[in-house]
Phi, psi and omega in degrees: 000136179262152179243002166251173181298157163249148186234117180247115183267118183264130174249062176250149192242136192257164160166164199228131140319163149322114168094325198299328181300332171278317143331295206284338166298340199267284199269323183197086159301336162319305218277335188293288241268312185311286200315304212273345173284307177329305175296313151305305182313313173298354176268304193322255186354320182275321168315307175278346172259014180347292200320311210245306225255112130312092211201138208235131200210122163238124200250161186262137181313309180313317174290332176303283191340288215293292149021274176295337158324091189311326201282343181280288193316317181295315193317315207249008171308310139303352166267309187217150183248070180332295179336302186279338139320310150300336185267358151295303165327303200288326149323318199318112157268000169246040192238145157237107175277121160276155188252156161212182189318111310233283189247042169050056176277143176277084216295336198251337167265028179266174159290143187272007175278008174223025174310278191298004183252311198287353176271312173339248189321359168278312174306299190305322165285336159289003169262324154312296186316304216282307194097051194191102175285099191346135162257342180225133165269092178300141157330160112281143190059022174054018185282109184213129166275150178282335170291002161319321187295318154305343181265322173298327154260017172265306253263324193129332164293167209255289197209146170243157176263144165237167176294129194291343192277343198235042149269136134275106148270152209279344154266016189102329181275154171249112201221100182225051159274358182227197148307160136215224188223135175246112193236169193195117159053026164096339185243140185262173172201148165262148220224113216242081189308159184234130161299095168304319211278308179271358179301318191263019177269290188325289138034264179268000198136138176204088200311141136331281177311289168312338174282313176344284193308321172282293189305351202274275169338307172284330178284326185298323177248019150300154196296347198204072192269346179259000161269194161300133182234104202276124147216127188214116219241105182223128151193199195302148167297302185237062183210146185064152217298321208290325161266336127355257198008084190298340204250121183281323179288333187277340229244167128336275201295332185246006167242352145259287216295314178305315170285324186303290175339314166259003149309318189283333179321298179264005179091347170325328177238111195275102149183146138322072157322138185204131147278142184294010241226304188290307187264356157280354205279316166305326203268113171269345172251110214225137177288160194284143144193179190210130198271130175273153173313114175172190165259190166277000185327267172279168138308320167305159140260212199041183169307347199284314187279017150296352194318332194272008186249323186262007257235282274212149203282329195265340176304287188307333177281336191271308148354261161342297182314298171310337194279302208312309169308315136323315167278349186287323208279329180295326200288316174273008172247002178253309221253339154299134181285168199257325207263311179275097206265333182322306180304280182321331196292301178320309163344285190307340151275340154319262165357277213298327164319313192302315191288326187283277191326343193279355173306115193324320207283013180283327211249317174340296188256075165029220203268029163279320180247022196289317198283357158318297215295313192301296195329335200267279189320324180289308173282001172313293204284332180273307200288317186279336171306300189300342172273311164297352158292317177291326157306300192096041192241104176351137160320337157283010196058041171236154196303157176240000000 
């Protein structure tokens, strides 16, 4: 029997490649208009539901960029008035957003000299949009190292979300209903497991009543049934029919989020909607664990569950190329003078090519979108020649 509270933390993460809202206006406008109602909806709902509805939204730096785009606000105009959307969001007082990586990069196989930028700039725009700074961090591909962890707390996060199979908690048990402390190099985190199993529930379908019956169920033969019992449920927002679904009753939000709500409303269903924010924020004493490395990919951990990213002869050469590229532009960005801003501009677009490649879904969907990730790399790689040429610097970037 549980003798503690059940808490349900709701989580969904939205993000678009770079360029894509406009592709898909360009090549499919259905599909465009479906994804961008998925993104309203979730404000509506925290609107008709104040009381109850508790929700959680991590948007990619790439997807705001593209958002805050005037010619995107026009494109999308008859669908959504993105502006006035956004400016809900930031009203929401029962939305809590979290930032992740700029351009949803897979932070533990990117160069770790470009870590701190892509959490930076992930971070910094929700706070331009929201008017706030993320205290949580989602992953992109939930993908986390512990060495993350010091950069994620010099940047200014709180807490991170990880995948529940690859928590070790530090007494053995395997209970991963609670918080728990993550330390790296002398710097902590709090460190918030996500249910896979019902997390991929969210995902494709879900019943009110069964969830009831399942978080009940579950809290009851948990290792600690009598504390709080965190179930925290994330996944893609706007991907696949079940959120898509233009028939609303048919959909997520009104044939699960909307009767659960008002279940919850009425107490039919004992559990606790919470933002995490609200409800990490009293517990100062929180047990030790430590996440091994990986995704939401496998059951496995280490690098081996990178497998869907790296698998393929050609994932791993593109992968290698970014590294290679990276060490060119700090080596020519060390050897640019300050004073030469033209050389800098060039710089900056270098740059900013590398950070767009670093996007997971170029590597995600094999070798269909690998030549997106090249398109990038290839202007990288031009754009860092003319600058070592304007240095008077080997093509690998060292003074000659």
């Amino acid at each position: 029997m549980t003798t503690g509270r059940i808490l349900h933390a709701i989580g969904l993460h939205m993000h678009q490649p770079p360029g894509n809202l406009r592709l898909l206006h360009d090549a499919n406008p259905w599909e465009a208009e479906q994804i961008l109602r998925c993104y309203e909806r979730v404000v509506r709902y925290a609107e008709q539901y104040p009381d109850v509805a508790r929700l959680h939204v991590s948007f990619s730096g790439v997807l705001l960029e593209q958002l805050l785009d005037p010619e995107i606000v026009d494109l999308y105009r008859s669908c959504v008035d993105i502006p006035a959307m956004l400016e809900r969001y930031r009203a929401a007082a029962n939305i809590e957003l979290l930032g992740t990586g700029y351009y949803h990069p897979i932070i533990p196989l990117i160069p770790r000299a470009d870590w701190s930028e892509q959490i930076a700039l992930g971070r910094s725009i929700i706070e331009e949009v929201f008017g706030y700074a993320p205290r949580g961090f989602w992953p992109p591909e939930m993908a986390f190292s512990m060495e993350m962890i010091p950069l994620l707390a010099r940047a200014g996060y709180t807490y991170a979300l990880v995948d529940s199979v690859h928590v070790r908690p530090a007494d053995g048990l395997n209970d991963t209903l609670r918080p728990y402390r993550a330390c790296y190099e002398g710097l902590c985190l709090t460190i918030v497991p996500r249910d896979r199993d019902l997390s991929n529930a969210q995902a494709h379908g879900l019943n009110p009543r069964w969830l009831r019956d399942e978080l009940g169920w579950r809290a009851a033969v948990s290792p600690r049934p009598d504390e709080d019992r965190l179930f925290v449920t994330w996944s893609d927002g706007e991907n696949g029919a079940w959120f898509r679904q233009t028939h609303e009753p048919s959909g997520f939000f009104g044939h699960f989020l909307a009767p659960y709500l008002q279940q919850c409303r009425s107490g039919e269903i004992q559990v606790q909607p919470v933002l995490l924010r609200d409800y990490l924020e009293p517990r100062y004493q929180l047990a030790s664990a430590r996440v091994q490395t990986g995704t939401w990919s496998a059951q496995t951990s280490g690098y081996d569950n990178f497998l869907h990213w790296v698998g393929s002869e050609h994932q791993r050469q593109a992968l290698a190329e970014i590294h290679d590229l990276s060490a060119r532009y700090w080596s020519l960005r060390r050897l640019c003078p300050d004073s030469d801003q033209e050389t800098a501009q060039i710089l900056a677009r270098a740059r900013q090519q590398i950070l767009e490649s670093e996007t997971s879904c170029f590597l995600y969907w094999g070798e269909a979108w690998i030549p997106y990730l090249q398109m990038r790399t290839g202007a990288a790689s031009r754009a860092l020649a003319e600058v070592a040429s304007r240095l008077g610097a080997s093509p690998s970037g060292r003074a000659d």
